[in-house]
PLY file of the C-alpha trace (Angstrom):
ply
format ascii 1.0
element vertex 361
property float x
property float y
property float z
element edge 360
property int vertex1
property int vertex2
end_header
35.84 61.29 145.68
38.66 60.20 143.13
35.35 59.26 140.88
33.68 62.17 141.52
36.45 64.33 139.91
36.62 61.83 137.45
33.37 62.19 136.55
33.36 66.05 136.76
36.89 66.52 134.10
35.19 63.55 131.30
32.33 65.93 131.73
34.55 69.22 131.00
36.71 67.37 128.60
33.35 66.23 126.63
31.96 69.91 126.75
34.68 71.33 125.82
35.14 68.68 122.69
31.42 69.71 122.10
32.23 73.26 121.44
35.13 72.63 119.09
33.06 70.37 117.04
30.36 73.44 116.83
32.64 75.86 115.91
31.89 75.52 111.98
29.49 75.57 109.61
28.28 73.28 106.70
26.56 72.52 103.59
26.27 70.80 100.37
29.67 70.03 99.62
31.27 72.58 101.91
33.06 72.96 105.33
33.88 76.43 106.87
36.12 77.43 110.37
35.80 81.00 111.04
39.02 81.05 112.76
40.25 84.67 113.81
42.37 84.11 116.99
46.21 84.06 115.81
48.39 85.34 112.87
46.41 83.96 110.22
42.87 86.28 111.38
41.67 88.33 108.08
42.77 85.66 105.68
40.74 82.95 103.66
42.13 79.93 102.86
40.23 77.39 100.45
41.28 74.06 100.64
39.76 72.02 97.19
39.18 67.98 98.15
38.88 66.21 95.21
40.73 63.01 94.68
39.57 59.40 93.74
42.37 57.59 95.58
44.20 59.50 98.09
41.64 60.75 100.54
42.05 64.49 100.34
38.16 64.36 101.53
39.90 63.14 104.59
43.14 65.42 104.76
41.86 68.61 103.67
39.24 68.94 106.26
41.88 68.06 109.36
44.38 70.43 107.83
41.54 73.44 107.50
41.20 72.79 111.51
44.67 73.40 112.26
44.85 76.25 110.08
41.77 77.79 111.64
42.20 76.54 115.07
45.31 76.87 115.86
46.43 79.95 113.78
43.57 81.93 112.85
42.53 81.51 109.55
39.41 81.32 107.94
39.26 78.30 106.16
36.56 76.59 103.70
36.87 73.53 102.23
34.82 72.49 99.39
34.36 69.33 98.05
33.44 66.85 94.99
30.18 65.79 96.05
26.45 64.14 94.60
24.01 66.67 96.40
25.92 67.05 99.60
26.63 63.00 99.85
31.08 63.28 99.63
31.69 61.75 96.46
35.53 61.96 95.29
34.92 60.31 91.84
32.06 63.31 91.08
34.60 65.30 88.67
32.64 68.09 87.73
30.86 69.14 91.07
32.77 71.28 93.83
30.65 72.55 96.94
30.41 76.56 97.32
32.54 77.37 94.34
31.84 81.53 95.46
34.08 80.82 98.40
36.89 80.79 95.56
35.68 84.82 95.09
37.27 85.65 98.28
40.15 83.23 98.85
43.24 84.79 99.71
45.24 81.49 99.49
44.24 78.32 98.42
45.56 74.58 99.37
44.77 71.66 96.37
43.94 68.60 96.81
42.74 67.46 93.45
42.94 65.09 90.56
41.87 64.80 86.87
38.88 67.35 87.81
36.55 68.80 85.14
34.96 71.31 86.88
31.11 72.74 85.33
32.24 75.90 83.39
30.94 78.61 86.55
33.38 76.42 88.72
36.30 76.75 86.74
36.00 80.58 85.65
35.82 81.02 89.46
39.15 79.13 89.95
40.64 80.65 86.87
39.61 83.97 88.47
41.00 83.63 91.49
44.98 82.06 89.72
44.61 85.31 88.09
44.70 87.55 91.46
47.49 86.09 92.05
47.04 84.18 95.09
49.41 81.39 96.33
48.33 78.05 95.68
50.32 75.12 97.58
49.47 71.84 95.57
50.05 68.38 96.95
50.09 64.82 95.26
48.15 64.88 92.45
46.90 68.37 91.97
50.15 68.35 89.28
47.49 66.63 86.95
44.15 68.76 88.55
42.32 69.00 85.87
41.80 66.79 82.81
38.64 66.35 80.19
37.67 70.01 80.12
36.47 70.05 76.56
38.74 71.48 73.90
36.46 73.98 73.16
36.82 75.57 76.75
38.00 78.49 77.49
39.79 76.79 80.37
41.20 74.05 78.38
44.84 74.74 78.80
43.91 73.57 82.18
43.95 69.62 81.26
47.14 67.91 82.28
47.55 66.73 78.88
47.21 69.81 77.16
51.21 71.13 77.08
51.59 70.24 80.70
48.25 72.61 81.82
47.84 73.74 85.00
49.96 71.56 87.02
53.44 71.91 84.51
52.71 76.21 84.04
51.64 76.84 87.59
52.32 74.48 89.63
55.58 73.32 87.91
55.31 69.46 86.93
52.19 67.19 85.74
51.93 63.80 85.81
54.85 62.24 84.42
55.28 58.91 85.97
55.31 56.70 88.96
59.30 57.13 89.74
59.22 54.63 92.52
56.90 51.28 92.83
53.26 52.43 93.45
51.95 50.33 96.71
55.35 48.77 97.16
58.53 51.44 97.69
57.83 54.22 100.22
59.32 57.67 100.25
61.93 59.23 102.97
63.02 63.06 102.26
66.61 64.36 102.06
66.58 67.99 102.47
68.35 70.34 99.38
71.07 71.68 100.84
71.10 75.06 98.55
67.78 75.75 99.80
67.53 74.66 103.60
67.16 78.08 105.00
64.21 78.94 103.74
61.63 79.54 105.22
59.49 77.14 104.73
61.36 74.10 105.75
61.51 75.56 109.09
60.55 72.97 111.55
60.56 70.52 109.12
62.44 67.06 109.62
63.05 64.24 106.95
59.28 63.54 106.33
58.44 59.63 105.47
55.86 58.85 103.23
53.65 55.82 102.22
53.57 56.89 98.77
55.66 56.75 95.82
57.97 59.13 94.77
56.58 60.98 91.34
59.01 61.43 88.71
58.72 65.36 88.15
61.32 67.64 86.59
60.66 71.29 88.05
61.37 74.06 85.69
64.67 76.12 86.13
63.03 79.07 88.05
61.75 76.68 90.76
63.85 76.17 94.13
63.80 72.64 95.32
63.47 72.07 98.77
63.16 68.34 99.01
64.00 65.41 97.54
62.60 61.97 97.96
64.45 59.25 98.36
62.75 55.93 97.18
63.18 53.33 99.59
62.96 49.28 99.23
59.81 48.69 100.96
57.11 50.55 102.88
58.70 51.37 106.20
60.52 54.31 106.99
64.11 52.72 108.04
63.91 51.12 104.66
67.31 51.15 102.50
67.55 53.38 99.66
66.62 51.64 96.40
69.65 51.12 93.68
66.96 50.14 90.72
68.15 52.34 87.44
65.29 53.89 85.56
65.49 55.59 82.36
63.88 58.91 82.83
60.68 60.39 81.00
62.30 63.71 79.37
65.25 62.53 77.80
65.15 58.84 77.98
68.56 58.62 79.84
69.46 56.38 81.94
70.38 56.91 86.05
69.44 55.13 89.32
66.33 56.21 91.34
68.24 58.13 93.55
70.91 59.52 92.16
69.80 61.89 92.17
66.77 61.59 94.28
63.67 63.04 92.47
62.50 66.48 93.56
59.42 66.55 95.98
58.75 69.81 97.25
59.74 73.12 95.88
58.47 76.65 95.47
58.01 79.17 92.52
57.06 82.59 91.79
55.02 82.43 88.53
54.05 85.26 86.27
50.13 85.26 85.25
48.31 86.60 82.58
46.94 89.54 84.71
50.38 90.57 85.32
50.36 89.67 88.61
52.66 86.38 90.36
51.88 83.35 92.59
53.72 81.97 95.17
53.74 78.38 94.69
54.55 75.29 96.87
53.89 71.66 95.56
55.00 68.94 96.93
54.08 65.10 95.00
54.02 63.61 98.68
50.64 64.61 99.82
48.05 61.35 100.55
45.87 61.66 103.56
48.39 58.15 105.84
51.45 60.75 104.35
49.77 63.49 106.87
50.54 61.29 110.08
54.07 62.44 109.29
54.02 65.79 111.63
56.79 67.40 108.89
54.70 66.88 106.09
51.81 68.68 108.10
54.45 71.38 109.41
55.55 71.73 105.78
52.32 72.67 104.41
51.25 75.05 107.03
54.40 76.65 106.88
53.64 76.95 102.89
50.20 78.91 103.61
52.11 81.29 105.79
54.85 82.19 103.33
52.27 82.19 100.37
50.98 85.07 102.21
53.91 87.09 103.36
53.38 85.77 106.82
56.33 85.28 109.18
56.55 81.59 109.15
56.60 80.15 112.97
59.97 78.59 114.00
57.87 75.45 115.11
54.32 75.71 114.19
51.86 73.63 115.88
50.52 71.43 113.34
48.87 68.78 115.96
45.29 67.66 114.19
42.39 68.70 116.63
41.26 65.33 116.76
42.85 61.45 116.87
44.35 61.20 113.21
42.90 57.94 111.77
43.57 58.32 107.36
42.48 55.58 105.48
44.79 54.05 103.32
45.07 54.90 99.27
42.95 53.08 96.95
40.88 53.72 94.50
36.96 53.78 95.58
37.84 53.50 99.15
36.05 56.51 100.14
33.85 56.37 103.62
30.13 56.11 102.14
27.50 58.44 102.46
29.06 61.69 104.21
28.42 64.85 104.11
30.81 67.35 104.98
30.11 67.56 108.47
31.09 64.32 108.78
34.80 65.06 108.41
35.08 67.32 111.60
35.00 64.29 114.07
37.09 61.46 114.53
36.36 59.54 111.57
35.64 55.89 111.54
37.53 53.19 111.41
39.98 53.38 108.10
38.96 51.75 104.97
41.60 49.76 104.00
42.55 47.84 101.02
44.04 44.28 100.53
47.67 44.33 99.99
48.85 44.02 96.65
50.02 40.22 96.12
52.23 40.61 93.28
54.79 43.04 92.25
53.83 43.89 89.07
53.42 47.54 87.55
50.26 49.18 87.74
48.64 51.55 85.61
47.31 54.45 87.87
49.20 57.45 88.56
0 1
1 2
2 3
3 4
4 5
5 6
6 7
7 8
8 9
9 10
10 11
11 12
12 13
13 14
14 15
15 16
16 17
17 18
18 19
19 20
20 21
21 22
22 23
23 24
24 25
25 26
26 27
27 28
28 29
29 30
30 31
31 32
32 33
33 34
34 35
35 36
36 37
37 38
38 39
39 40
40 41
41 42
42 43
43 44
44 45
45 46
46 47
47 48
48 49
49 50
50 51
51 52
52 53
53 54
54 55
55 56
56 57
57 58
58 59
59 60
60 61
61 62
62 63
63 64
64 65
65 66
66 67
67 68
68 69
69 70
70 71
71 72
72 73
73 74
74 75
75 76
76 77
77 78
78 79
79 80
80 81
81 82
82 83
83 84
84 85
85 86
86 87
87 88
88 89
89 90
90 91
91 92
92 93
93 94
94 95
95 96
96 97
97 98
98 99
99 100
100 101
101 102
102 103
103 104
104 105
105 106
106 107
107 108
108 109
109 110
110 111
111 112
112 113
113 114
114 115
115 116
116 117
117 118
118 119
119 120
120 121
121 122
122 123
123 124
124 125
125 126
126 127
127 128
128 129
129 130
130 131
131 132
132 133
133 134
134 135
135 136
136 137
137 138
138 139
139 140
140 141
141 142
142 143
143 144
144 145
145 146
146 147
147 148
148 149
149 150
150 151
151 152
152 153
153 154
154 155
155 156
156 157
157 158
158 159
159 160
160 161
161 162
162 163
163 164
164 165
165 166
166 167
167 168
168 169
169 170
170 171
171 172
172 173
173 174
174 175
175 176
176 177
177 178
178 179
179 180
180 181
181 182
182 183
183 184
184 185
185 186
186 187
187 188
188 189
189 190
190 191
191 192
192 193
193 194
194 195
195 196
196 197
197 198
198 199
199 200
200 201
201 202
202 203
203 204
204 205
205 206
206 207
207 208
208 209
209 210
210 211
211 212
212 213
213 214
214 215
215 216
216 217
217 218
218 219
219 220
220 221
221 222
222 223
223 224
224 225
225 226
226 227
227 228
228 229
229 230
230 231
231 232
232 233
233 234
234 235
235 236
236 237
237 238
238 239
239 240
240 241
241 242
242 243
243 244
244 245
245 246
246 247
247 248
248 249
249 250
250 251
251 252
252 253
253 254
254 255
255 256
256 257
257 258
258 259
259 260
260 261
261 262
262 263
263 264
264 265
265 266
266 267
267 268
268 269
269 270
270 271
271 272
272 273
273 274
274 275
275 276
276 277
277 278
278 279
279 280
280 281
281 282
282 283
283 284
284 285
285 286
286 287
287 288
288 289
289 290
290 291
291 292
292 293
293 294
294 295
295 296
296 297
297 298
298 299
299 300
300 301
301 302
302 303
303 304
304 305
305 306
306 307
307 308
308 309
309 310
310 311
311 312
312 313
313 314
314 315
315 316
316 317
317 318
318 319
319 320
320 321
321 322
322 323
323 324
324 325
325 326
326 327
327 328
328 329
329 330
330 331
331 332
332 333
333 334
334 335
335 336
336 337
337 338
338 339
339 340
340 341
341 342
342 343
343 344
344 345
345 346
346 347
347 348
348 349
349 350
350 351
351 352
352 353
353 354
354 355
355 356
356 357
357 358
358 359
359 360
């Protein structure tokens, strides 16, 4: 009898995994959740995957089921791809750029992207509306080798600070703490930790690196990141002294600690605003922290004059299983579909055997 009902719930509990993994749609390049049960029904969220190193092909897809499935939105997610096959290092290709003509929020995962010119007057389109645009990781440096002839070349990281330093608030400036080697652990800003956002939100620890990033004056900073002496989260603060990008000077690593999140209201050349959060933390192992996750739900909410939950769930729909950063380390041979699952096994680099400075950012 007890295997009998045994039996009978793995069969239910199967089924009803079944129907959650049907309840999409997919194709070259492109994921979509219809959502429409929660506070989120009626609005579009995009979410961009497009990284070579820290698997936002992985992240963006388990974040768009949360959104969807747990709170109602519609969510696509579009990808970098080589005719449907996932393929992060593809910089010019995105799946279903149109969904971009009705996004009412989007969420970036991106790096050094140099979008075909239909793409990117799409995205430049849809800034202009005035949408809110959370960014994460690398997305400060989106864009980069857009041709200077363009009419989206202010877009490149390295052209006056482009997208990421006008919009989003910072580009890449530098790797702040040791890339591979000194982990991050938040420390909320105390001017700022009533709002909104940073409801539900604990001190978030991340595999990453803290970024160096200076946010301009009209941005409130709601985290900091504290870079830590190794790669686990009980780790002591570091006391290394740096001498900073912008004015040279000199001053330890975390004093004070280098901004990590933060939020902005940015005027737009169609004289409308976006609400921005970015936050440098962002890699697809730095989304098994349930704050991080919490953070940038709560983000999409806000962005779009939503009351933000006190304690939203932000539980992935399936076991969370990220690979680990590294350039090239992408699953092989995808598609989009692909991503709804459990995903396989993470690829995994070898540790770094020498603690020397790198030159990625």
């Amino acid at each position: 009898m007890k295997r009998t009902i045994a039996t009978i719930a793995a069969f239910f509990v199967c089924h009803l995994m079944a129907l959650a993994v049907e309840a999409f749609t997919s194709g070259p390049g492109w994921l979509s959740f219809e959502g429409g049960k929660g506070p989120g029904a009626s609005k579009h969220v995009v979410l961009m995957a497009g990284d070579e190193e820290y698997r936002s092909e992985e992240s963006m897809p388990m974040l768009a089921r949360i959104l969807s499935e747990r709170h109602g939105f519609k969510c696509t997610v579009i990808f970098s791809h080589d005719d449907g096959v996932i393929n992060p290092n593809s910089q010019k290709t995105m799946g279903k750029p149109e969904a971009l003509d009705s996004a009412d929020a989007l969420v970036l995962g991106l790096r050094f992207r140099n979008f075909e010119p239909a793409t990117m007057a799409k995205f430049d389109a849809a800034v202009k509306r005035g949408i809110p645009i959370i960014g994460t990781r690398t997305s400060t440096h989106a864009f980069g080798g857009i041709p200077k002839d363009s009419p989206y070349a202010n877009y490149n990281w390295n052209n006056q600070g482009g997208f990421g330093k006008n919009v989003l608030g910072e580009t890449w400036v530098s790797h702040w703490g040791h890339h591979k080697f000194e982990a991050t652990r938040t420390a909320v800003e105390a001017d700022n930790a009533s709002h909104p956002i940073l409801q539900g939100v604990g001190a978030i620890f991340g595999d990453t690196d803290v970024y160096e990033a200076h946010p301009p004056a009209d941005a409130k900073i709601l985290l900091r990141g504290l870079v830590l002496t190794g790669m686990k989260a009980d780790d002591q603060p570091s006391v290394v002294k740096k001498n900073r990008s912008n004015d040279k000077a000199e001053q330890g690593v975390n004093e004070p600690a280098m901004a990590v999140a933060w939020v902005r209201e940015v005027p737009n050349a169609s004289g409308s605003k976006n609400k921005i959060l970015c936050t440098t933390l962002g890699a697809a192992t730095d989304l098994s922290d349930e704050s991080l996750r919490r953070l940038l739900v709560n983000g999409v909410f806000w962005g779009l004059g939503l009351a933000v939950p006190w304690a939203a769930d932000v539980t992935p729909l399936v076991a969370w299983k990220p690979s680990h950063y590294s350039n090239n380390l992408f699953h092989p041979n995808f598609k989009a579909a692909d991503f709804v699952g459990v995903l396989p096994e993470p690829l995994t680099a070898a540790p770094p055997t020498a603690k020397k400075k790198p030159a990625v950012k």
